[in-house]
N, C-alpha and C positions, 0 to 999 in steps of 0.2 A: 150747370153746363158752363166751361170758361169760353169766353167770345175774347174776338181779339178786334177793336175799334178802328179801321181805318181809314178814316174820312169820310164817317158816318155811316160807314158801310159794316155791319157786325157779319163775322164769319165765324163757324165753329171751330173751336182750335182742334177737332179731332175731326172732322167730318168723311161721309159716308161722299159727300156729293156736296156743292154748294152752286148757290148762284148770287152772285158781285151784280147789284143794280145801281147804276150810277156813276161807277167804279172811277176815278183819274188816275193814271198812272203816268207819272212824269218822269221823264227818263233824262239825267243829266249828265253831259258828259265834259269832263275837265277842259278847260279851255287854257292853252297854254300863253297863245299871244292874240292880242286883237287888232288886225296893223291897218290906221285908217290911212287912205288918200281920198285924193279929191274924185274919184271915179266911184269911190265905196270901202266896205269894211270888209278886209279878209278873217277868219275865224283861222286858228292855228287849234288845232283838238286830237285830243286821242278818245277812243271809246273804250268801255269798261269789258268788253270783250274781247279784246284784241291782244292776250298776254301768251298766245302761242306760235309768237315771231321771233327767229331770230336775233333780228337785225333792229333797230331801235328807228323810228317812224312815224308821222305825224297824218292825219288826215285836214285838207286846206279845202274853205269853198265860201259862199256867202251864206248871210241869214234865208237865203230861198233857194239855196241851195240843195236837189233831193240827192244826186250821189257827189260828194266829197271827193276829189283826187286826194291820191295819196305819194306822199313824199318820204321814201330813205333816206335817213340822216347818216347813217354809217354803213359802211366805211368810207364816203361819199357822197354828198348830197345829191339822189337824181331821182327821176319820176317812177314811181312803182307802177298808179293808173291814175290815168287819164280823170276819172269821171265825170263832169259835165263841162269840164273846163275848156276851151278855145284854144289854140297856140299862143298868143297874146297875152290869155291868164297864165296858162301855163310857166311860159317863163317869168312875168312878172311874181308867181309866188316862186320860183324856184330861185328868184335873186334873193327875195328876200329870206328864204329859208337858209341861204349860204351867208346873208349878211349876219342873222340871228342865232 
């Protein structure tokens, strides 16, 4: 039988059914800029799902951040959504996503 090892965790490479005990799954997504001030770090990221967009675009938010606004870069820089972000953040990442 070929197993396939993934973090201790053996699964059948051909299986009928399995079950993952323990499992980590770590999901990373490219980080483009990390812009600190004195109030905190903003993340600048794209996520590995997101290649069925026109227009070229960034998602911005903190490390406790659960929804990320997102920002169009082209043709233009302006705010796609909102997500957990204030007015205040808001334009604070949109400057700097036109400084960068």
């Amino acid at each position: 039988m070929d197993v396939l090892d993934c973090k201790n965790t053996i699964i059948p490479s051909n299986p009928s059914f399995f079950i993952i005990f323990a499992a980590e799954i770590v999901v990373t997504m490219p980080k483009l800029l990390l812009y600190i001030t004195l109030k905190g770090t903003w993340i600048f990221l794209i996520f590995g799902t997101d290649s069925n967009e026109n227009r070229i675009y960034v998602h911005v938010g903190r490390k406790d951040t659960k929804h990320y606004c997102k920002i169009w870069l082209q043709p233009k820089v302006e705010l796609g959504k909102a997500g957990d972000l204030n007015n205040a953040e808001l334009k604070e990442v949109l400057e700097i996503a036109e400084q960068y």
